[in-house]
N, C-alpha and C positions, 0 to 999 in steps of 0.2 A: 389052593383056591383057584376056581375057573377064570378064565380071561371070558370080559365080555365083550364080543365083537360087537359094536355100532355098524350102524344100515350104510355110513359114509365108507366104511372102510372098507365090506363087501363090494358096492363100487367101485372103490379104487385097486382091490383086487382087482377084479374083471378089467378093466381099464387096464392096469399094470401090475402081475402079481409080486416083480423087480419092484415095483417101487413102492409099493405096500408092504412087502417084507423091508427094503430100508425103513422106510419109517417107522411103524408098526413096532416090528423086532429087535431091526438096531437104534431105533429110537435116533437116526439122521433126521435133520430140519430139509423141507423141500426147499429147491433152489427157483420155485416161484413165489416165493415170500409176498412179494407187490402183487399179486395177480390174485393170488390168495385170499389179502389184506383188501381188494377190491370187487370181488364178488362176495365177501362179507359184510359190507360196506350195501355191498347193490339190495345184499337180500334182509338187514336192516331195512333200509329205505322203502323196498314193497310192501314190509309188515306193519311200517307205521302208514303206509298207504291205506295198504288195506283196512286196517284198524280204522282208518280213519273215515271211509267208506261207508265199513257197516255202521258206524255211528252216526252220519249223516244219513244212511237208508233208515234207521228207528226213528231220528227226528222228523223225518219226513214221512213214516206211519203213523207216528205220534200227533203231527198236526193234522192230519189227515183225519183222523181220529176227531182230535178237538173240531178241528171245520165240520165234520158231521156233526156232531153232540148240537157246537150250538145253532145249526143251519136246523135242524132238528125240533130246537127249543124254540125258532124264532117260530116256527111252521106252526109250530103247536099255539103258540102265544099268537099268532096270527088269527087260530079258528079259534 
């Protein structure tokens, strides 16, 4: 059965192909465990950012939306 390389591990090739073969091969834990555990943490945190972004960019085409319709409707009921 083939080994699937992930896009992370090519990077840390390229970065270090000593320390991708540790881990990788001999299956050693890195010895930045905290550093690790905190840019995984960072890039959590943008994705619920972000997520949270484009939810407020739809509700703001959405009412955008609605303020036309009824700015629309009044116009109409006006003539």
């Amino acid at each position: 059965m083939e080994r699937i390389i992930r896009a992370h591990e090519v990077g840390q090739y390229v970065y270090c192909a000593r320390a991708w073969w540790l881990g990788s091969v001999k299956g050693l834990p890195s010895a930045n465990m905290e550093e690790l555990a905190a840019g995984e943490a960072a890039h959590r945190r943008h994705g619920r950012e972000v997520s949270t972004a484009l939810l407020l960019s739809r509700l703001a085409y959405a009412l955008l939306v609605l303020a036309a319709l009824l700015g629309l409707g009044w116009w109409a009921g006006w003539w």
